[in-house]
Biopython code that builds the backbone (N, CA, C, O; Angstrom):
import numpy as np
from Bio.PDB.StructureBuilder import StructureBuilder

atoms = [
    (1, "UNK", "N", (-83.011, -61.683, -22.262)),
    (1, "UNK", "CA", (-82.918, -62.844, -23.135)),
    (1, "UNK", "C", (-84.318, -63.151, -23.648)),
    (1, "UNK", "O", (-85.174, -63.009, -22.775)),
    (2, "UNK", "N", (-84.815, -63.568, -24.944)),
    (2, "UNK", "CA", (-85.445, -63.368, -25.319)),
    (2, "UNK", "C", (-85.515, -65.067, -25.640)),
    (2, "UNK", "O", (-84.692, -65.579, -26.399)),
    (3, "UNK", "N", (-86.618, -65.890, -24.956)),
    (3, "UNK", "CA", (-86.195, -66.897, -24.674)),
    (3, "UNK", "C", (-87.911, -67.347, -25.828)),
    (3, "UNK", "O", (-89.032, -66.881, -26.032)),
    (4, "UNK", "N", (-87.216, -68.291, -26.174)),
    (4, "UNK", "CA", (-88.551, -68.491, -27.641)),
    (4, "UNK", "C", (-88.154, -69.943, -28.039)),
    (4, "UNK", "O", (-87.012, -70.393, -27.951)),
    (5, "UNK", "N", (-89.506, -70.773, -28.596)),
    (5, "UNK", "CA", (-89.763, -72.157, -29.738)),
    (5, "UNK", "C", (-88.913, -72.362, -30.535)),
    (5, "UNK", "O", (-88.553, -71.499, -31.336)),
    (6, "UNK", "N", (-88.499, -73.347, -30.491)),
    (6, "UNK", "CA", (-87.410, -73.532, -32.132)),
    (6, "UNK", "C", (-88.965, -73.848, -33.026)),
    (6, "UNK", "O", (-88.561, -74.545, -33.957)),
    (7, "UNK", "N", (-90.118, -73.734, -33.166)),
    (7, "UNK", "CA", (-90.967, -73.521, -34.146)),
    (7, "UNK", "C", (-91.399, -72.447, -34.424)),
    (7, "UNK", "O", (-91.996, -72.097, -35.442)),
    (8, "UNK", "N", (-91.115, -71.873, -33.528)),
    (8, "UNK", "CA", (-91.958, -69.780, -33.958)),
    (8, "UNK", "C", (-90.726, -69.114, -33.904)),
    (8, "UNK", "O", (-90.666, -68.225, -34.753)),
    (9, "UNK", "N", (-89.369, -69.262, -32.970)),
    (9, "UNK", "CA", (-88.119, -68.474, -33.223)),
    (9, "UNK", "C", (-88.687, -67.364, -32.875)),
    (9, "UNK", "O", (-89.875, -67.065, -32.997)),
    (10, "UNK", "N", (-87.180, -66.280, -32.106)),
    (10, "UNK", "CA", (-87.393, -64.965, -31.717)),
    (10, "UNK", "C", (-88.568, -64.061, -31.762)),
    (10, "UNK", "O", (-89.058, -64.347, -32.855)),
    (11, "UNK", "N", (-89.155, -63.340, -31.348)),
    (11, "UNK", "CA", (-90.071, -62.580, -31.267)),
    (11, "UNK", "C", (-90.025, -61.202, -31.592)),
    (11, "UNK", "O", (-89.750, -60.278, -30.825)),
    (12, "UNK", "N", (-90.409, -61.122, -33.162)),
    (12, "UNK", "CA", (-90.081, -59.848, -33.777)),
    (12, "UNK", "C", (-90.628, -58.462, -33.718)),
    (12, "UNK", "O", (-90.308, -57.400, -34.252)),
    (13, "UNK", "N", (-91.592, -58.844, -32.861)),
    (13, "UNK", "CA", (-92.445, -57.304, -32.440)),
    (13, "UNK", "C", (-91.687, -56.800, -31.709)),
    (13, "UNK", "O", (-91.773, -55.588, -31.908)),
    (14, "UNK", "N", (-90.615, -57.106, -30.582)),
    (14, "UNK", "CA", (-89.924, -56.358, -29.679)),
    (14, "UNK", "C", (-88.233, -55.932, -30.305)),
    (14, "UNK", "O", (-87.385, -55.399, -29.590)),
    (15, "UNK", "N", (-88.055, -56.238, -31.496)),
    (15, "UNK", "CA", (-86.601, -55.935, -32.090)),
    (15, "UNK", "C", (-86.534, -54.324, -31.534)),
    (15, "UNK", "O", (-86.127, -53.958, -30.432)),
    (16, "UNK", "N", (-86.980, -53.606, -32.474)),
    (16, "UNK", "CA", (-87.583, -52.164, -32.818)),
    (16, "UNK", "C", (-87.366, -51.597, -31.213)),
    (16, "UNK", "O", (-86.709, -50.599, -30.915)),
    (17, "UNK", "N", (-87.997, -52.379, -30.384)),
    (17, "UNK", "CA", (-87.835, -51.560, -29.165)),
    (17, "UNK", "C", (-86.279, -51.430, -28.562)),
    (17, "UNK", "O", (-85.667, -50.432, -28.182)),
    (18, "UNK", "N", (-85.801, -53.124, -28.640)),
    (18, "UNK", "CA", (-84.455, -53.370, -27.925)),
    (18, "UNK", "C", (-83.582, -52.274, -28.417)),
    (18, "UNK", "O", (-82.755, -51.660, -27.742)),
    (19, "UNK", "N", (-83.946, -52.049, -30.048)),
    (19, "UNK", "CA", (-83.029, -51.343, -31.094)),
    (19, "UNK", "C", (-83.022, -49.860, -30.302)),
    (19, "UNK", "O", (-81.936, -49.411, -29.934)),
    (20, "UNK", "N", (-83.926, -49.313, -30.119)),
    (20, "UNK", "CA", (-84.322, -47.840, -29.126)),
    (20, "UNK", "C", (-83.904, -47.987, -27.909)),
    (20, "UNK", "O", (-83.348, -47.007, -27.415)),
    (21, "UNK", "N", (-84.001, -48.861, -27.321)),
    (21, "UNK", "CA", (-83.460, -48.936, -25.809)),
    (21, "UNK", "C", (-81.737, -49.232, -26.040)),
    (21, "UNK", "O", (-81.177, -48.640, -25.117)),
    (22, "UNK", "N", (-80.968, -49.742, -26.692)),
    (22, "UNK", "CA", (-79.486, -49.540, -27.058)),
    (22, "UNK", "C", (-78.960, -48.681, -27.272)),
    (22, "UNK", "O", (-77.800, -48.425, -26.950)),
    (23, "UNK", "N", (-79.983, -47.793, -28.094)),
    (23, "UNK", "CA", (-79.427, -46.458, -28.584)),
    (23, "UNK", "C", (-79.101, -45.517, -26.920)),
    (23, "UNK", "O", (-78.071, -45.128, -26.369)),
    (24, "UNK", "N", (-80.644, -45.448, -26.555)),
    (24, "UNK", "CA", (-80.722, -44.985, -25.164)),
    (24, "UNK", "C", (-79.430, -45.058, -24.261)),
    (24, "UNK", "O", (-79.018, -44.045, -23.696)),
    (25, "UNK", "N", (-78.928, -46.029, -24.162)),
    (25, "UNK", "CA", (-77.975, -46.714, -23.226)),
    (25, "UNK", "C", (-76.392, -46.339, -23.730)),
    (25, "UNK", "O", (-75.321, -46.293, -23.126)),
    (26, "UNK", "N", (-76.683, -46.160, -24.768)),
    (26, "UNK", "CA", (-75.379, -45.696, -25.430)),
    (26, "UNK", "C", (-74.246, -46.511, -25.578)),
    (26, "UNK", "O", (-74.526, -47.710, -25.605)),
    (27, "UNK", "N", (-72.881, -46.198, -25.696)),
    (27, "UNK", "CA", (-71.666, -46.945, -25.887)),
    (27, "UNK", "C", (-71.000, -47.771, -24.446)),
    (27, "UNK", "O", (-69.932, -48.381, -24.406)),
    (28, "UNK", "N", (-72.030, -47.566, -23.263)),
    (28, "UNK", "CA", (-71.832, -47.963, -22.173)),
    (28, "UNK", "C", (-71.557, -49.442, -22.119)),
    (28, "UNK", "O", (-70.788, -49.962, -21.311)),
    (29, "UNK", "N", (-72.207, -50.043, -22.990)),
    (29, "UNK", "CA", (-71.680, -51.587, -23.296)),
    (29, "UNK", "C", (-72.439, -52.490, -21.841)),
    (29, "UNK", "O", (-72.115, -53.674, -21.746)),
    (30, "UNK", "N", (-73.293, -51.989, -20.896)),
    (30, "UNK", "CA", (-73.649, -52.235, -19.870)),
    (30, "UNK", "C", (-75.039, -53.220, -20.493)),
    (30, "UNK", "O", (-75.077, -54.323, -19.949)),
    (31, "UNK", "N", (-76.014, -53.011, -21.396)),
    (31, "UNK", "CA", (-76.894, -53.832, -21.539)),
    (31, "UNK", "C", (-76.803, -54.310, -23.272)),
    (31, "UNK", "O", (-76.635, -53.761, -24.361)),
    (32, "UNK", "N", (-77.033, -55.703, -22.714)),
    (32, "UNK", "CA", (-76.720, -56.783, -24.067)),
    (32, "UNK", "C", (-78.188, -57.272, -24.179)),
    (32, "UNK", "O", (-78.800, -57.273, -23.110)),
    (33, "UNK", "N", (-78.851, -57.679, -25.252)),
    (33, "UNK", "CA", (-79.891, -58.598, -25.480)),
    (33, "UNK", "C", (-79.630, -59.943, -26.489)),
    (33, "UNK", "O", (-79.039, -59.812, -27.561)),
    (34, "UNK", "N", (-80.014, -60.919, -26.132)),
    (34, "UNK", "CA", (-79.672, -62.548, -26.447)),
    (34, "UNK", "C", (-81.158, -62.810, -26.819)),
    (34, "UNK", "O", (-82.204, -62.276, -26.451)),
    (35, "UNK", "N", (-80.825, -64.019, -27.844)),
    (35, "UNK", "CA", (-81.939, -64.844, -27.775)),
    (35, "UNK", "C", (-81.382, -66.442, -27.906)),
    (35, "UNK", "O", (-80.427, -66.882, -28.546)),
    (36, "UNK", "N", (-82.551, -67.257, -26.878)),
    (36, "UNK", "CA", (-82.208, -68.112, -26.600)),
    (36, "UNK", "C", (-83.293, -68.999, -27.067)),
    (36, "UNK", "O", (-84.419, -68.540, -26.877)),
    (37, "UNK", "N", (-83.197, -70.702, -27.898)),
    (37, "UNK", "CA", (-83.790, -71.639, -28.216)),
    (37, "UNK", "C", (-84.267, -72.542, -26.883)),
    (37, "UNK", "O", (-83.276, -73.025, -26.335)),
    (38, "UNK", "N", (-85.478, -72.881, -26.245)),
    (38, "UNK", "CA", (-85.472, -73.318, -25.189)),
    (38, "UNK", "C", (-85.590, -74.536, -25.362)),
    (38, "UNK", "O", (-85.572, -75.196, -24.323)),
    (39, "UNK", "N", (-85.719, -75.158, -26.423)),
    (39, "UNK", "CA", (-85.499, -76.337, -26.749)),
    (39, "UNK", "C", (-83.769, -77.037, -26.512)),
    (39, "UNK", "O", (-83.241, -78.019, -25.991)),
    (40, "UNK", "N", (-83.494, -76.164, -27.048)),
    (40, "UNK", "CA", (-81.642, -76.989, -27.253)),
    (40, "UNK", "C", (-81.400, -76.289, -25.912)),
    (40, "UNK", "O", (-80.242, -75.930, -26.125)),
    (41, "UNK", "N", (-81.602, -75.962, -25.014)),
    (41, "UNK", "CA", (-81.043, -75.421, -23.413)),
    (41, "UNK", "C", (-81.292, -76.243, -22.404)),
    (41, "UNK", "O", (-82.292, -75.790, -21.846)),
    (42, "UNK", "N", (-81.023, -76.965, -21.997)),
    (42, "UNK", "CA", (-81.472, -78.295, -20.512)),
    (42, "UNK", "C", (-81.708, -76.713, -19.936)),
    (42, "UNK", "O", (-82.858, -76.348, -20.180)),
    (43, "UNK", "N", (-81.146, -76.000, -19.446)),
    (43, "UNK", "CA", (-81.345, -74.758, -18.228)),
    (43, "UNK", "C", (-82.830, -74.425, -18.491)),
    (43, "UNK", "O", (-83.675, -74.449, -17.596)),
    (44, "UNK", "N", (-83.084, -74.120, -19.748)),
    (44, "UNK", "CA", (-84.857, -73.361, -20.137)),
    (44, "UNK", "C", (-85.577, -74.135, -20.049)),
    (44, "UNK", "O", (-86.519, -73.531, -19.537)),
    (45, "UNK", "N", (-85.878, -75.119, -20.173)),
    (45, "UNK", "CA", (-86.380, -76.467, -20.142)),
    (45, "UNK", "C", (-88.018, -76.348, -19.415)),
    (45, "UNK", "O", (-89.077, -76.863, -19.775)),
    (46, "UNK", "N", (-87.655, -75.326, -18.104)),
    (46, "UNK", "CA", (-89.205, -75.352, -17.580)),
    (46, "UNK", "C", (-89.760, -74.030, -18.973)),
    (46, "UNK", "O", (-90.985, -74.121, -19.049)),
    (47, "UNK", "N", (-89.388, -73.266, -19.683)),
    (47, "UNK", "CA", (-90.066, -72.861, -20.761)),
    (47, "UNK", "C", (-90.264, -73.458, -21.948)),
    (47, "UNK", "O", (-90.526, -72.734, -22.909)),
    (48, "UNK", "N", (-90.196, -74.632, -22.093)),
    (48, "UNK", "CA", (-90.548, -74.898, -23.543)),
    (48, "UNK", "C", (-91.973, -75.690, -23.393)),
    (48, "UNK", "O", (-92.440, -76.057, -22.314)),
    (49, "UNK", "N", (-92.406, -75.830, -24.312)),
    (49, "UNK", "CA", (-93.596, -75.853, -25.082)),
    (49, "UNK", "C", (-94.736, -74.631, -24.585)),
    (49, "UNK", "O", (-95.945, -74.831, -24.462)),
    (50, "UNK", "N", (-94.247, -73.732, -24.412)),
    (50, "UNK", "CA", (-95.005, -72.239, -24.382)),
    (50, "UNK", "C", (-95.425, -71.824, -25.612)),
    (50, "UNK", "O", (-94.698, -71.999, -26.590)),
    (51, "UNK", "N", (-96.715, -71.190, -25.727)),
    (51, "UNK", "CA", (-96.917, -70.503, -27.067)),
    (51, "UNK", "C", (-96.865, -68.847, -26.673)),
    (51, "UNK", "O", (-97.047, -68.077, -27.616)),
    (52, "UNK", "N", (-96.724, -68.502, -25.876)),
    (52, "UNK", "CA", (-96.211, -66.655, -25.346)),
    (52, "UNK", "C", (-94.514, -66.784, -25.773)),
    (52, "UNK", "O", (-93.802, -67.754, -26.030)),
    (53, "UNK", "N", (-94.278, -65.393, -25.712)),
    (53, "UNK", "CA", (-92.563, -65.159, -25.595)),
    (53, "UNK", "C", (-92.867, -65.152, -24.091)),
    (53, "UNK", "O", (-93.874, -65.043, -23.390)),
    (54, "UNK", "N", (-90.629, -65.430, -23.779)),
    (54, "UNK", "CA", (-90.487, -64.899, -22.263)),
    (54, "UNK", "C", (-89.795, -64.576, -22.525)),
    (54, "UNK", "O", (-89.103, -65.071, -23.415)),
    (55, "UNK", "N", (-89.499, -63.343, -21.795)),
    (55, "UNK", "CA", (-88.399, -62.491, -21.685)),
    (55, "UNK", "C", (-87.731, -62.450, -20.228)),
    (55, "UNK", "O", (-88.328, -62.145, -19.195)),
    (56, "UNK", "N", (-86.358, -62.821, -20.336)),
    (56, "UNK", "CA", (-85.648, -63.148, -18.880)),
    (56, "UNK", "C", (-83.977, -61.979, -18.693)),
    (56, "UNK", "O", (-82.962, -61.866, -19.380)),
    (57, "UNK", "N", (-84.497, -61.276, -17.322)),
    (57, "UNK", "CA", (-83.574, -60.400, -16.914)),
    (57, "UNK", "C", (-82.654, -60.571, -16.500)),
    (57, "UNK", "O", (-83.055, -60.612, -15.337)),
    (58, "UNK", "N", (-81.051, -60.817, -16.371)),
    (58, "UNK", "CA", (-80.307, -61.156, -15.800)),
    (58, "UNK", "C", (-79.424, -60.268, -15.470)),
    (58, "UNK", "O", (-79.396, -59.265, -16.184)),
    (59, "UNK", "N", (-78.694, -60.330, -14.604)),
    (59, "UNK", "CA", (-77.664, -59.799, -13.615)),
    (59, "UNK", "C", (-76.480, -60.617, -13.386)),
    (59, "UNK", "O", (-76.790, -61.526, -12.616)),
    (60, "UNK", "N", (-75.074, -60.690, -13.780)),
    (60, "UNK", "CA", (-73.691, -61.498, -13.853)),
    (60, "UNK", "C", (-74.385, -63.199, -13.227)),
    (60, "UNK", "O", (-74.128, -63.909, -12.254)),
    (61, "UNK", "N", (-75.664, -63.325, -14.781)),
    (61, "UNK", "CA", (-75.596, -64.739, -14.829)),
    (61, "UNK", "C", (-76.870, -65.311, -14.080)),
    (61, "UNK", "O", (-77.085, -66.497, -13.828)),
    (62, "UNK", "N", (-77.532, -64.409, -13.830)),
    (62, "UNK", "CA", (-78.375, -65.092, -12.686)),
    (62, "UNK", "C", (-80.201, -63.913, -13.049)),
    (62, "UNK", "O", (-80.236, -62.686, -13.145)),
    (63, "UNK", "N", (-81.390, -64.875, -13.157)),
    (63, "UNK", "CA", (-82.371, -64.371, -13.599)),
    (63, "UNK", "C", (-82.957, -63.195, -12.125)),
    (63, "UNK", "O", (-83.438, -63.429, -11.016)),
    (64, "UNK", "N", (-82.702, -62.301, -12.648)),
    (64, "UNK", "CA", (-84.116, -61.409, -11.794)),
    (64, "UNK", "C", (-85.353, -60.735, -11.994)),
    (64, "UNK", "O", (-85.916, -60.020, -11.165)),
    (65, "UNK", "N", (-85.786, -61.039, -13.280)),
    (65, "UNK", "CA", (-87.377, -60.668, -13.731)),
    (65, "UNK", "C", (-87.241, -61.452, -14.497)),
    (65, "UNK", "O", (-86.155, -61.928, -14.826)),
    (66, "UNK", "N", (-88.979, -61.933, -15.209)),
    (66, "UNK", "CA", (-89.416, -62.436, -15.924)),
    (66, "UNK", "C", (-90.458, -62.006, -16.410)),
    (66, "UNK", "O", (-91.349, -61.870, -15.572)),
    (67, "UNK", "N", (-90.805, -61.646, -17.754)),
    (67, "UNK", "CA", (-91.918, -61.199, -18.654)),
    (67, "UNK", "C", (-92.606, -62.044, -19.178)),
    (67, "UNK", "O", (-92.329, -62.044, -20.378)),
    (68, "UNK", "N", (-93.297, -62.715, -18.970)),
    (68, "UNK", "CA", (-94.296, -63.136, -19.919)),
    (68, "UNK", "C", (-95.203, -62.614, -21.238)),
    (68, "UNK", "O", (-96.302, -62.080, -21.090)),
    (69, "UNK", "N", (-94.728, -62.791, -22.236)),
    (69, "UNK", "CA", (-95.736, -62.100, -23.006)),
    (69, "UNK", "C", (-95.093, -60.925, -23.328)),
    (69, "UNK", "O", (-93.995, -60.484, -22.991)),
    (70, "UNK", "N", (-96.096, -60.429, -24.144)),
    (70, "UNK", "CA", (-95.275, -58.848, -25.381)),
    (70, "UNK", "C", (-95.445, -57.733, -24.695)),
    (70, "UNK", "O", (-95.712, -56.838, -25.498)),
    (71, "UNK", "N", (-95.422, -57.328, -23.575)),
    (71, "UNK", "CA", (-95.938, -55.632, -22.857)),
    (71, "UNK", "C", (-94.568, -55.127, -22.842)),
    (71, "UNK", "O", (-93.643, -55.368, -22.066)),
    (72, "UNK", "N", (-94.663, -54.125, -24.212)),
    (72, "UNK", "CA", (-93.647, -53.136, -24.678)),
    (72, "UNK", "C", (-92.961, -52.139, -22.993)),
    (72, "UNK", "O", (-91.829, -52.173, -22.512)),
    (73, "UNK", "N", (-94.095, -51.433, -22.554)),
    (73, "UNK", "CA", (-93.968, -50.666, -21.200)),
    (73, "UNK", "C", (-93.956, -51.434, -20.377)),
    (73, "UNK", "O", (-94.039, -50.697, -19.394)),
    (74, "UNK", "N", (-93.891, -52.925, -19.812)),
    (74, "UNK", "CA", (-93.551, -53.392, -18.470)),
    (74, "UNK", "C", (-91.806, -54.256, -18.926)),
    (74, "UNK", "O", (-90.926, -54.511, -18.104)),
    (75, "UNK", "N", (-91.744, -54.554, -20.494)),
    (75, "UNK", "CA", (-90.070, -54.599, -20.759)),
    (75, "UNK", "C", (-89.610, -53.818, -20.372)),
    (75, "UNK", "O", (-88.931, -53.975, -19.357)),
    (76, "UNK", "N", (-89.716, -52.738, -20.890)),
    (76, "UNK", "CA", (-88.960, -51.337, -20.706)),
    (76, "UNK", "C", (-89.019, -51.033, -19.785)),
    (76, "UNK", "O", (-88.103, -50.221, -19.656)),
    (77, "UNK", "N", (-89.817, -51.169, -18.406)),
    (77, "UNK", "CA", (-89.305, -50.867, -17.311)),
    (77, "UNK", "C", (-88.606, -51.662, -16.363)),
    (77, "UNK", "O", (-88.044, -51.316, -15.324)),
    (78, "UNK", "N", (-88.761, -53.049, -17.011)),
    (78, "UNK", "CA", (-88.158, -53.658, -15.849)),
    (78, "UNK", "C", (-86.190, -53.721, -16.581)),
    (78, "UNK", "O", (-85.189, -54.222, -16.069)),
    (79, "UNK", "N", (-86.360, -53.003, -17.860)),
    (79, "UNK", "CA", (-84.776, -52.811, -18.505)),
    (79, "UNK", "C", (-84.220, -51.820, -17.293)),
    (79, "UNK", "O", (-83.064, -51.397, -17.324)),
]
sb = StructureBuilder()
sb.init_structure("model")
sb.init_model(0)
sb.init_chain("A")
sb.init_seg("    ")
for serial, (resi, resn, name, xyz) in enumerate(atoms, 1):
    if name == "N":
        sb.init_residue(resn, " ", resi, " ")
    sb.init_atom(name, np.array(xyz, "f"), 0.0, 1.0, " ", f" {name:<3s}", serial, name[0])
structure = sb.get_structure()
């Protein structure tokens, strides 16, 4: 989840990658990517007024990594 400002909105340097890592993964339907306003979310709430992206890993609903910031190779591995 690609958790971002309702003043800066989604974080477009990492599209391109998600777009390559889907392909990767194929028709398996196993990994989805979201983006989420942390403003309109009571749940995100401890992320807003951040000026970094976060990027948040989940598993049936429930966070298990967190990215701070744009590192193309520590997304991709923790995908």
């Amino acid at each position: 989840i690609d958790v971002y400002q309702a003043w800066c909105g989604p974080c477009k340097a990492v599209v391109n990658l998600f777009r390559k890592l889907k392909n990767e993964f194929g028709e398996d339907d196993m990994l989805h990517f979201a983006v989420a306003e942390a403003d309109s979310i009571p749940t995100l709430r401890p992320f807003r007024n951040k000026c970094e992206p976060v990027f948040l890993f989940c598993v049936n609903g429930k966070i298990i990594a967190i990215v701070r910031g744009v590192n193309a190779p520590l997304i991709r591995k923790k995908i």
